[in-house]
Every structure is written in C-alpha cells, then in structure tokens.
N, CA, C and O atoms as CSV, one atom per row, in Angstrom:
chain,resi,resn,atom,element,x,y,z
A,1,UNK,N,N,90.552,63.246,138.820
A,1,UNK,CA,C,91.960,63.358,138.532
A,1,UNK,C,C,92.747,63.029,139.796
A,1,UNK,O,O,92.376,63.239,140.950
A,2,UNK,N,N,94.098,62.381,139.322
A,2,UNK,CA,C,95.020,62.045,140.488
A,2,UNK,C,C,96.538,62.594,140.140
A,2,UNK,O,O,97.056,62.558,139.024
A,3,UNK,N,N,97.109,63.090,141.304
A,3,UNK,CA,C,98.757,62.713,141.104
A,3,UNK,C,C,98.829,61.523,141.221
A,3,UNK,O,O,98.206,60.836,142.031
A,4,UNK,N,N,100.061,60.952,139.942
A,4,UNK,CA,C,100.500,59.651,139.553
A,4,UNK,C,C,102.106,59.865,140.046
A,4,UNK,O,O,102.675,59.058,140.781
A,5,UNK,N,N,102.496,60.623,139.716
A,5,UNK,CA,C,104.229,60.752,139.873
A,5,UNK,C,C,104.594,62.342,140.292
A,5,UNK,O,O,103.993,63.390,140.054
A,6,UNK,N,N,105.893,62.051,141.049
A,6,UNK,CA,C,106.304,63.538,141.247
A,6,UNK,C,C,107.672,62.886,140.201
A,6,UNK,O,O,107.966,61.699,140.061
A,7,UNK,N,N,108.325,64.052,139.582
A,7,UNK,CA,C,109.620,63.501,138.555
A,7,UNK,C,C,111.082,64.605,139.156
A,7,UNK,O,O,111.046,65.834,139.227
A,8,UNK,N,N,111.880,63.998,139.403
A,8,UNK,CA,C,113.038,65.250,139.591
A,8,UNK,C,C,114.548,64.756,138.225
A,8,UNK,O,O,114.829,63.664,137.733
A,9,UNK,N,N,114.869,65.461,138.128
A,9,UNK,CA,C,116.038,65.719,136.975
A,9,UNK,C,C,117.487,65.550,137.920
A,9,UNK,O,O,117.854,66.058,138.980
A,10,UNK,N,N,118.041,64.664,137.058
A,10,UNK,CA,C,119.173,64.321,137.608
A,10,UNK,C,C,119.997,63.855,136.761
A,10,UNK,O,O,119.397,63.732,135.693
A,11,UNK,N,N,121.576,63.370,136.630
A,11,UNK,CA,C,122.661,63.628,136.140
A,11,UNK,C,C,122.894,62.276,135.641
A,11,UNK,O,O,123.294,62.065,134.496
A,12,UNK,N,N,122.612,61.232,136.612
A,12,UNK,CA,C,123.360,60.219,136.574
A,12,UNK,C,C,122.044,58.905,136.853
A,12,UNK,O,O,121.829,58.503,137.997
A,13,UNK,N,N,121.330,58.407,135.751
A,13,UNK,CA,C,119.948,57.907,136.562
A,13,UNK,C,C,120.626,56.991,137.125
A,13,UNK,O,O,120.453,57.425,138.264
A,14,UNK,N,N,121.204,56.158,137.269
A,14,UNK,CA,C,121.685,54.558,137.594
A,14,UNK,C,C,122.462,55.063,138.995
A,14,UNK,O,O,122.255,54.317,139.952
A,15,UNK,N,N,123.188,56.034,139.213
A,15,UNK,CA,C,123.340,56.636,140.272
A,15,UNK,C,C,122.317,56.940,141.663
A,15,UNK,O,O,122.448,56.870,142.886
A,16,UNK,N,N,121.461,57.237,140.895
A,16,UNK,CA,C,120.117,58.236,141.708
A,16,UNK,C,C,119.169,57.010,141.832
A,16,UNK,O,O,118.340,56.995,142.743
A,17,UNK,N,N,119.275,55.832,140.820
A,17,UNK,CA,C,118.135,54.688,141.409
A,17,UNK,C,C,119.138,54.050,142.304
A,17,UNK,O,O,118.604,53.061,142.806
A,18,UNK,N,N,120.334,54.186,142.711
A,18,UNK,CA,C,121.160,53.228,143.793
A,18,UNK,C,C,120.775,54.038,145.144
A,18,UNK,O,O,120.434,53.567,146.229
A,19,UNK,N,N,120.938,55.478,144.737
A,19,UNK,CA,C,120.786,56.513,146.207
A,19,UNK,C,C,119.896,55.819,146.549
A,19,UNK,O,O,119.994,54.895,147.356
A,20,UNK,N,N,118.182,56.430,145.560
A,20,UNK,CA,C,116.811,56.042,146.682
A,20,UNK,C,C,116.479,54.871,146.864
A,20,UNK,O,O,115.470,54.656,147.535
A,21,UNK,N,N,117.322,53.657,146.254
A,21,UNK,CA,C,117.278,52.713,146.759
A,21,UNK,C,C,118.394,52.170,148.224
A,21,UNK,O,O,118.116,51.529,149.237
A,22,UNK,N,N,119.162,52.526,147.936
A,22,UNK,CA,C,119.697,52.356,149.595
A,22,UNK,C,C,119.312,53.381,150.674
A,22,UNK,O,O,119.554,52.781,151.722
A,23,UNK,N,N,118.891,54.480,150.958
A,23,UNK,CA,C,118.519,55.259,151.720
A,23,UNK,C,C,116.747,55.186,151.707
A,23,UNK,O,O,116.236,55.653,152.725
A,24,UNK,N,N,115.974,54.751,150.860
A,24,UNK,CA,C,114.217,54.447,151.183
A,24,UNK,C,C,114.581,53.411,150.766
A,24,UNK,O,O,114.965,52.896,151.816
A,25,UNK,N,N,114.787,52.573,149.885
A,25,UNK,CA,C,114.236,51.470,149.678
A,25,UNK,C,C,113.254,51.515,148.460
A,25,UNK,O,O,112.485,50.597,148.173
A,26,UNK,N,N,113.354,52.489,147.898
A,26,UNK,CA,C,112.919,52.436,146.669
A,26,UNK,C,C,112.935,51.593,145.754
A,26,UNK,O,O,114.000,51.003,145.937
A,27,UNK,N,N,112.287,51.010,144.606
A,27,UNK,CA,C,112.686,49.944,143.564
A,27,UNK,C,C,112.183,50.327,142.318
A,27,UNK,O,O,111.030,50.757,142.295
A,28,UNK,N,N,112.912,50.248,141.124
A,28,UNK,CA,C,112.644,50.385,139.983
A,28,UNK,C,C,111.328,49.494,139.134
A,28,UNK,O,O,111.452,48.300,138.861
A,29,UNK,N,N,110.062,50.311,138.783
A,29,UNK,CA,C,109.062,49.885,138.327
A,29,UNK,C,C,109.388,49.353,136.824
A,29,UNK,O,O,109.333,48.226,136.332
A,30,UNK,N,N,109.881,51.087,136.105
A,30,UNK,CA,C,110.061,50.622,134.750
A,30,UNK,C,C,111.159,51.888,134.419
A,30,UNK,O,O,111.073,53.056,134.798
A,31,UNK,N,N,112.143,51.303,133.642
A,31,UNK,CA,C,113.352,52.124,132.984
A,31,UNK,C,C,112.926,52.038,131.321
A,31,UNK,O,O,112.997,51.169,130.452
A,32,UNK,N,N,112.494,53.299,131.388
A,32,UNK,CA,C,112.329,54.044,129.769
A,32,UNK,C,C,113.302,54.539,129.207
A,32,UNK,O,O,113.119,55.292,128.251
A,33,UNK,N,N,114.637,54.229,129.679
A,33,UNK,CA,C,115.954,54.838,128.718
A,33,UNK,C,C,115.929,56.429,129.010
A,33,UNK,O,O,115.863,57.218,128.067
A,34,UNK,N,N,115.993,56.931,130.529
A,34,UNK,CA,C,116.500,58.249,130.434
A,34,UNK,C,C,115.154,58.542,130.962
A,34,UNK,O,O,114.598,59.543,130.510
A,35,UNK,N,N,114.312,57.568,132.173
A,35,UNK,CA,C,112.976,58.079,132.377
A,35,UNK,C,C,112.760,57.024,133.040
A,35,UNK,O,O,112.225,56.077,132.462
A,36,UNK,N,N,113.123,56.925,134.421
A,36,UNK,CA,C,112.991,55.852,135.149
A,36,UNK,C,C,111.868,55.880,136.346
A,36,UNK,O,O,111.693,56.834,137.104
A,37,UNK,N,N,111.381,55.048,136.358
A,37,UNK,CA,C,109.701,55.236,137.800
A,37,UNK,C,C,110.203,54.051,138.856
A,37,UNK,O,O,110.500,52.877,138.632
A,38,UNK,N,N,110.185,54.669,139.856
A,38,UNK,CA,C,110.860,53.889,141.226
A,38,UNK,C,C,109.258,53.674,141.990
A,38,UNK,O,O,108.287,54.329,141.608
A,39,UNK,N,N,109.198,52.913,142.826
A,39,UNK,CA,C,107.796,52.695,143.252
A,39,UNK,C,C,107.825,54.262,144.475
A,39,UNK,O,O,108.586,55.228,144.413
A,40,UNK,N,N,106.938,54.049,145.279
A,40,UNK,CA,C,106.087,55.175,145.589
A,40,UNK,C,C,105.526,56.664,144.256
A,40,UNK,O,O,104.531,57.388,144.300
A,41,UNK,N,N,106.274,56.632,143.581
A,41,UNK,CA,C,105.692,57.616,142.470
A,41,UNK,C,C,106.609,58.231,142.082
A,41,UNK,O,O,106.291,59.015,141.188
A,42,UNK,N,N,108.230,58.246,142.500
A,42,UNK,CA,C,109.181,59.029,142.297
A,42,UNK,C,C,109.903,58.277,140.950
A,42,UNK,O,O,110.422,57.162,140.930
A,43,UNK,N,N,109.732,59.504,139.539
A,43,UNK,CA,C,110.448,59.478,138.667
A,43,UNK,C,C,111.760,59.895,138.527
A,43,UNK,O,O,111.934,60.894,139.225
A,44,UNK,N,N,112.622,59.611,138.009
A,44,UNK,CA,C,113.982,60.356,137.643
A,44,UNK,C,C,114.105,60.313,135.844
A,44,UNK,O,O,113.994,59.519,134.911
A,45,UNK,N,N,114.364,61.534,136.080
A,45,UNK,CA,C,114.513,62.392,134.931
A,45,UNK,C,C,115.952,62.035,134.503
A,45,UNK,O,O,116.546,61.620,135.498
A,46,UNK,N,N,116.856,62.032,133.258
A,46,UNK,CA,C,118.230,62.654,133.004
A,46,UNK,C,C,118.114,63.789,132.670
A,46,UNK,O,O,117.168,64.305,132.074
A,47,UNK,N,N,119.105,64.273,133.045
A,47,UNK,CA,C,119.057,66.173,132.951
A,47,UNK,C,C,119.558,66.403,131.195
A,47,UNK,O,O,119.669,67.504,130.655
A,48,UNK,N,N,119.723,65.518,130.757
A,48,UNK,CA,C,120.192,66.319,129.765
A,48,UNK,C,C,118.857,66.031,128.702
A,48,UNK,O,O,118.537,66.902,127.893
A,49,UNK,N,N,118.240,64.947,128.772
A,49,UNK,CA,C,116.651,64.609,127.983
A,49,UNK,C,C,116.103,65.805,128.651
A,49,UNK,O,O,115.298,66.291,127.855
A,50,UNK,N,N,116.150,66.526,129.741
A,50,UNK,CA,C,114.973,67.109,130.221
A,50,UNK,C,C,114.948,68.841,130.119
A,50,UNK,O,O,114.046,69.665,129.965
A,51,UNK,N,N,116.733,68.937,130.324
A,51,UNK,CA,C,117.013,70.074,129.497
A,51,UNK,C,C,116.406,70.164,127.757
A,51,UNK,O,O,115.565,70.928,127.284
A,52,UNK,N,N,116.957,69.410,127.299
A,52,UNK,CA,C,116.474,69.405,125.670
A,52,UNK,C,C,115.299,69.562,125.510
A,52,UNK,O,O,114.920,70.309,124.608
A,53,UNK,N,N,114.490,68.979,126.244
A,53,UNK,CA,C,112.563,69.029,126.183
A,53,UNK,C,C,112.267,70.468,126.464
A,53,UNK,O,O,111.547,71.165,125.750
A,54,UNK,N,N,112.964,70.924,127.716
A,54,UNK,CA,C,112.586,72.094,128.561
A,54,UNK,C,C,112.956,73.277,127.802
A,54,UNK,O,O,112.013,74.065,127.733
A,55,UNK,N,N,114.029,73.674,127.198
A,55,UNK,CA,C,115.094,74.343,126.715
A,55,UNK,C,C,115.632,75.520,127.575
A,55,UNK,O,O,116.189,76.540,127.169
A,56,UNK,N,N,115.379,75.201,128.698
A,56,UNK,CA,C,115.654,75.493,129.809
A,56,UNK,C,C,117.286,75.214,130.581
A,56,UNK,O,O,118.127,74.414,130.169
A,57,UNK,N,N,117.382,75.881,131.470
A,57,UNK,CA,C,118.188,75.873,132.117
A,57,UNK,C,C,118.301,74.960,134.024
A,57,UNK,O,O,117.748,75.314,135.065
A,58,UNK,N,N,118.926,74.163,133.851
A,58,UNK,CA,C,118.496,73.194,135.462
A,58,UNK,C,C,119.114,73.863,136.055
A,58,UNK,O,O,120.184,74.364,135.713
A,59,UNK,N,N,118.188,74.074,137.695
A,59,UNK,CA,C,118.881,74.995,138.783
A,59,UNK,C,C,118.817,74.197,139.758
A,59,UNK,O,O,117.849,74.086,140.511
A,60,UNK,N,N,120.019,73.479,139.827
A,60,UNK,CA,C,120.498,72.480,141.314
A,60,UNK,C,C,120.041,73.195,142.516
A,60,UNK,O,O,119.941,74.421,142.555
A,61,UNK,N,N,119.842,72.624,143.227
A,61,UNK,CA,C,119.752,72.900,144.755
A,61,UNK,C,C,118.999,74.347,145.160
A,61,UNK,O,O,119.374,75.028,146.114
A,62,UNK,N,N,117.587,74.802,144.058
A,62,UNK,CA,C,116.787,76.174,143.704
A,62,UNK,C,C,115.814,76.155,145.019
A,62,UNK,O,O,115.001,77.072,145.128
A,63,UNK,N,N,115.875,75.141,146.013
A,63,UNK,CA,C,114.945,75.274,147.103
A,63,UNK,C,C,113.587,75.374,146.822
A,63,UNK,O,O,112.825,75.705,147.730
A,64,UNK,N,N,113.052,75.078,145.412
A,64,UNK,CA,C,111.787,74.715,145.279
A,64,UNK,C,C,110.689,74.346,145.785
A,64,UNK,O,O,109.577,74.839,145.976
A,65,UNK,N,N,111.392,73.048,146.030
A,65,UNK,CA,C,110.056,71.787,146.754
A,65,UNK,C,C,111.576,70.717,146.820
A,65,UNK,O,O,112.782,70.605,146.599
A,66,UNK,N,N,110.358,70.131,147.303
A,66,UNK,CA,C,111.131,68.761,148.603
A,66,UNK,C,C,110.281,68.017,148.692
A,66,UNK,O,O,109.066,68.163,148.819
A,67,UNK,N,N,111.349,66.591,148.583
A,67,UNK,CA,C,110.638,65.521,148.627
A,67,UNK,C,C,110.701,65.024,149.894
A,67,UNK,O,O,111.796,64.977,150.455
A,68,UNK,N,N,109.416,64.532,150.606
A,68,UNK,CA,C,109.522,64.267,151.917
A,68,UNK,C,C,109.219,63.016,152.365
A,68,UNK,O,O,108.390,62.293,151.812
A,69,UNK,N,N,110.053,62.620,153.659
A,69,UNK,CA,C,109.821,60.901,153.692
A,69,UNK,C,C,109.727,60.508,155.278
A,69,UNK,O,O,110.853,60.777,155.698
A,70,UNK,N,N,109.227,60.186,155.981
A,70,UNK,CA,C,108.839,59.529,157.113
A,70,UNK,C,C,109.795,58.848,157.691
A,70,UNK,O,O,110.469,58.172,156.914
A,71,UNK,N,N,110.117,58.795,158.961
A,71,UNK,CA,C,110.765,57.419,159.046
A,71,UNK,C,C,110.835,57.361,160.826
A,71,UNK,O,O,111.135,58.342,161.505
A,72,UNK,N,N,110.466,55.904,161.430
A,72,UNK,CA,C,110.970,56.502,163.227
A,72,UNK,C,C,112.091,56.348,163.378
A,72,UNK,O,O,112.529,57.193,164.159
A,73,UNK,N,N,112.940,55.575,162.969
A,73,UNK,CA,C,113.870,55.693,163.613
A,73,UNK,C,C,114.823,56.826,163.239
A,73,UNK,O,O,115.999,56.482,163.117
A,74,UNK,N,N,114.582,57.909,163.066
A,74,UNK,CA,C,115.521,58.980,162.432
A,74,UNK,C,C,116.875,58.478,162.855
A,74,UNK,O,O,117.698,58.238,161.973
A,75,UNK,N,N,117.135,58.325,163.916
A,75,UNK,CA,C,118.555,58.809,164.327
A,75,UNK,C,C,119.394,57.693,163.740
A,75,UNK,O,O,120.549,58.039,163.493
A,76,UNK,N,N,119.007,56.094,163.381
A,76,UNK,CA,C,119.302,55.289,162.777
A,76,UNK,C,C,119.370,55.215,161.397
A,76,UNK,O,O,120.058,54.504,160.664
A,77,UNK,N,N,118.278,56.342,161.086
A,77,UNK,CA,C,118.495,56.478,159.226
A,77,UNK,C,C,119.422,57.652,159.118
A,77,UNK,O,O,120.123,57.748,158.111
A,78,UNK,N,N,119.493,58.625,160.142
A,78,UNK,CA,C,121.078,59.121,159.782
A,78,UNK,C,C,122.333,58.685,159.930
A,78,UNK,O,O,123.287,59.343,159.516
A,79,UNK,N,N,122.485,57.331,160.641
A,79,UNK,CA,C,124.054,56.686,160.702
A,79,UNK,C,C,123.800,56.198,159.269
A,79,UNK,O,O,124.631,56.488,158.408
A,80,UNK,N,N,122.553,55.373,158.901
A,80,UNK,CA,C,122.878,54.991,157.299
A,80,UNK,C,C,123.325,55.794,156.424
A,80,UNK,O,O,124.182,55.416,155.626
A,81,UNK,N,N,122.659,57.487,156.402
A,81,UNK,CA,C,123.462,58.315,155.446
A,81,UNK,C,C,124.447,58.414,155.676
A,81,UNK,O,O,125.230,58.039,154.803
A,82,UNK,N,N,124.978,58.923,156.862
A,82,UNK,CA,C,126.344,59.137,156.880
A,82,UNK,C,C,127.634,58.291,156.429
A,82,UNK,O,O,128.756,58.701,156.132
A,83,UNK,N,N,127.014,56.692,156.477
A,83,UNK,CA,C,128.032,55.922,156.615
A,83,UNK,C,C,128.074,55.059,154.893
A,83,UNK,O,O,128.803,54.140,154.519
A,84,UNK,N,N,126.989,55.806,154.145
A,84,UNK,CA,C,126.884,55.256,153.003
A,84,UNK,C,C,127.201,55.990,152.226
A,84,UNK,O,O,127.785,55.593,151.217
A,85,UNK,N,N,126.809,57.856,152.514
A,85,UNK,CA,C,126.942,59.406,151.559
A,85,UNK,C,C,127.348,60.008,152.457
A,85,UNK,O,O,126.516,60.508,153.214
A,86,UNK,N,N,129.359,60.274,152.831
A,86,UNK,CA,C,129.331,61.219,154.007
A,86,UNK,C,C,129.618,62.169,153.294
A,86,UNK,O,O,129.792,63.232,153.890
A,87,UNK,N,N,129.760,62.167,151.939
A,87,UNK,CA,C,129.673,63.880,151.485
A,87,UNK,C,C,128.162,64.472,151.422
A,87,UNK,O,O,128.048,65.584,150.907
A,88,UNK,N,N,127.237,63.962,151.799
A,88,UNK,CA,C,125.994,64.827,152.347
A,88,UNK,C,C,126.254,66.338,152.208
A,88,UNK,O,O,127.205,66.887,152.765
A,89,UNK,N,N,125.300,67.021,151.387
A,89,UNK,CA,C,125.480,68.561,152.164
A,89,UNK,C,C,123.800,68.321,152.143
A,89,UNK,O,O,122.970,67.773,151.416
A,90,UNK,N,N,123.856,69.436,153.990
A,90,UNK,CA,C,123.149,69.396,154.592
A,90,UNK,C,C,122.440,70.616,154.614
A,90,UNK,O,O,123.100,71.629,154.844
A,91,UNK,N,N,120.969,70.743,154.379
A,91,UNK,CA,C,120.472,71.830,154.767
A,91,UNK,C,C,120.460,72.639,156.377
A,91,UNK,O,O,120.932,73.703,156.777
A,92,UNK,N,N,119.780,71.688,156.934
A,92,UNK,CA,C,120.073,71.644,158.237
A,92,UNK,C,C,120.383,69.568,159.141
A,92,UNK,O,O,120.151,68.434,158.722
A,93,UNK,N,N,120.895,70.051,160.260
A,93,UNK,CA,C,121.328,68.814,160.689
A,93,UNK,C,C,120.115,68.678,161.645
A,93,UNK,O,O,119.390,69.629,161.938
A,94,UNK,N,N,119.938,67.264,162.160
A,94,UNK,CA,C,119.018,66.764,163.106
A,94,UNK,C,C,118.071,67.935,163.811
A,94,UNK,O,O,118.607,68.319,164.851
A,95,UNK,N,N,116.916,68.556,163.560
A,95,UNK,CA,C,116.209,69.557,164.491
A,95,UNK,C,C,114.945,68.958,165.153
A,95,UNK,O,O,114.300,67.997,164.733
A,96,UNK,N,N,114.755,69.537,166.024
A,96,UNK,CA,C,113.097,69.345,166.505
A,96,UNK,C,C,112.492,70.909,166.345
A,96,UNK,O,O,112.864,71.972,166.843
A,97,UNK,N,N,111.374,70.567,165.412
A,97,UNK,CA,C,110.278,71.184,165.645
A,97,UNK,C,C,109.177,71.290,167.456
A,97,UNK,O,O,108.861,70.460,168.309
A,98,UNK,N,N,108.936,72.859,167.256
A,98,UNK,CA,C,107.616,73.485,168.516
A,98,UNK,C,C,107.229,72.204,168.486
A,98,UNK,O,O,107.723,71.592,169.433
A,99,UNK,N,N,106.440,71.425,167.682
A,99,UNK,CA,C,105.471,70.337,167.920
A,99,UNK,C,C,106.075,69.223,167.958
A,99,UNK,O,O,105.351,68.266,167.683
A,100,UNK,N,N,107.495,68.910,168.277
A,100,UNK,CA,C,107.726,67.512,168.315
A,100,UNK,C,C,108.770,66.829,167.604
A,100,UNK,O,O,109.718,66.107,167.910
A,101,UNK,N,N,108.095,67.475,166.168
A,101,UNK,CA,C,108.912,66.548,165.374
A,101,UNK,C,C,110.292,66.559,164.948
A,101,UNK,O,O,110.823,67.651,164.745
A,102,UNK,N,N,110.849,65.643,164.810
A,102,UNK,CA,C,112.596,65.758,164.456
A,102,UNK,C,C,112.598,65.949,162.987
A,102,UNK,O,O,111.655,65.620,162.267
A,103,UNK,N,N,113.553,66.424,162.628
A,103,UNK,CA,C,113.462,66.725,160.947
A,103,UNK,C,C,114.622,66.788,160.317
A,103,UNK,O,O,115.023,67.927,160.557
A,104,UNK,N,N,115.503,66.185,159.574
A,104,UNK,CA,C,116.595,66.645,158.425
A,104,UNK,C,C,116.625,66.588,157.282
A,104,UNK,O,O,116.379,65.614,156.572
A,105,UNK,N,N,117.010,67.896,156.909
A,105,UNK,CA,C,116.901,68.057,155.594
A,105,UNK,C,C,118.422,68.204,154.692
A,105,UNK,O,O,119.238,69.054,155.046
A,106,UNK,N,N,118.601,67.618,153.932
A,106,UNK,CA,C,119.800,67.410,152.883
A,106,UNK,C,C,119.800,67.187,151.404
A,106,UNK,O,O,118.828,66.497,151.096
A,107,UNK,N,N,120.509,67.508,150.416
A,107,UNK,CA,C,120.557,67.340,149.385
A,107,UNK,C,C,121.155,66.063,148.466
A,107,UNK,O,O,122.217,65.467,148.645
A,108,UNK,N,N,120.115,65.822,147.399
A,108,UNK,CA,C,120.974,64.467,147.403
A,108,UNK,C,C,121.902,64.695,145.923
A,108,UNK,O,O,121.864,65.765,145.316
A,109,UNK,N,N,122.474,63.877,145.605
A,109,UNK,CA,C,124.006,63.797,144.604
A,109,UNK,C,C,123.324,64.938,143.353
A,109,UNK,O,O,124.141,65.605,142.718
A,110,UNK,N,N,121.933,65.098,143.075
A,110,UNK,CA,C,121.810,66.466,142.017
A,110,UNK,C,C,120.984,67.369,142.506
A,110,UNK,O,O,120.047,67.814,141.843
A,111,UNK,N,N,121.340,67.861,144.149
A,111,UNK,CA,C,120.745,68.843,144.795
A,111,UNK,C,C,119.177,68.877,144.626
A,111,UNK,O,O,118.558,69.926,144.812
A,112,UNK,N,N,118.565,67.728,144.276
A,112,UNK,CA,C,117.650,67.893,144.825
A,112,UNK,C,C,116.999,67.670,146.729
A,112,UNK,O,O,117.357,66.774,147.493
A,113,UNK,N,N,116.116,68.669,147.001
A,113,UNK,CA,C,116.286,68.844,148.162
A,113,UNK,C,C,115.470,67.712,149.122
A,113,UNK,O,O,114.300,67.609,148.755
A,114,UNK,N,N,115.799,66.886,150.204
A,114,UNK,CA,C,114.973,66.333,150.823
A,114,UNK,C,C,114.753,66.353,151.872
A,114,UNK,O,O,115.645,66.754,152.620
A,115,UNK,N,N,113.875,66.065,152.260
A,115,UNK,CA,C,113.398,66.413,154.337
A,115,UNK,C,C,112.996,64.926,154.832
A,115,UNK,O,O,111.922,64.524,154.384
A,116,UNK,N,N,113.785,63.946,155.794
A,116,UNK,CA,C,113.273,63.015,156.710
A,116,UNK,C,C,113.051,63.471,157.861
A,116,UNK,O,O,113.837,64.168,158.504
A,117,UNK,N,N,111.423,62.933,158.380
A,117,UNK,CA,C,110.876,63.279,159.600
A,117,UNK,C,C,110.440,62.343,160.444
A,117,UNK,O,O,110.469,61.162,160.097
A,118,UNK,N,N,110.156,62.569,161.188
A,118,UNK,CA,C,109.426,61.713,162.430
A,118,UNK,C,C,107.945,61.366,162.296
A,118,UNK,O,O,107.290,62.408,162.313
A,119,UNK,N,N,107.394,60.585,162.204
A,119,UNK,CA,C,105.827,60.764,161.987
A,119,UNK,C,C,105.241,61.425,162.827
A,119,UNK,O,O,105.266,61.347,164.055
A,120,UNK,N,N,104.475,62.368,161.875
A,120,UNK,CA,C,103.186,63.019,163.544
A,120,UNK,C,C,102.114,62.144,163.501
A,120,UNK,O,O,101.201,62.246,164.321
C-alpha cells in the first residue's frame, strides 16, 4: 500500500488551483467537477461536495495538519507571497529553528494551514 493524495477542502477550487499554482508551481492533473488533483498529490476538495459527503461541519484554520513544502530560497519565496497574497494571515513570520532551519508558516485563502522551510 501507498499514499496517493493528501485532499484539503476549500471554497473556491479555481481560486485555490491559481494560489498553489503561483506560490509552488503546482499544475492541474485532472478536474473532476468539484475534485481537482494538482501534481505532487495535492487534491482540492469544494467544501460544499465535501460537507454534503461528510455531513459534517468544516473547521477553517483547526490546526490539524499542514501541508509542508521546501524551498532555499525562503526569503525570496516570501517577497512572492507578500507581493501576490498580502492579506496572508500568518501563523508565525520568518523563524529559525535550534537546528538551523528557517520556517513560515501561514494560512492559505480556506485556512488551510501551511509551513515553508529550508531544506535540512
């Protein structure tokens, strides 16, 4: 057995495939009408197909899990957020970790939570 996809729920898919495509570089594999697969494995959900399935209730920004993404040049992929999403809310701003690493973490347009780091 393998993980194939991680999936997060969101509001606006055509929105959310522009985010992770201008901030990773993400690209759309296949759009299932309300069930979209971006390459590395990241699905987007619409919240309201996923509410209906779930019969559940969606809890924005629940600090769950986090999707996490690599990158060296941090300090260059934060002028891109800023200057592309300056309504960002931020978990925390630019930190270094005991061991090194730089890390920010922020929420993106349906609070789901994300962390860019530095490679170890």
């Amino acid at each position: 057995m393998k993980l194939k996809n991680v999936l997060i729920v969101v509001n606006d898919i055509e929105r959310s495939r522009k985010y992770y495509h201008d901030l990773f570089g993400l690209e759309m594999v296949l759009d299932n009408d309300g069930n979209m697969i971006l390459t590395e494995g990241l699905v987007l959900q619409d919240a309201a197909i996923w509410k209906d399935f779930l019969g559940k209730d969606i809890l924005p920004c629940s600090n769950a899990s986090e999707l996490y993404f690599e990158e060296k040049d941090i300090e260059g992929f934060i002028q891109k957020l800023e200057a592309l999403y300056p309504d960002t809310v931020y978990v925390n701003q630019l930190m270094t970790h005991s061991w090194g690493q730089k890390v920010i973490r922020f929420y993106d347009p349906d609070g789901n939570l994300i962390e860019v780091g530095t490679p170890m």
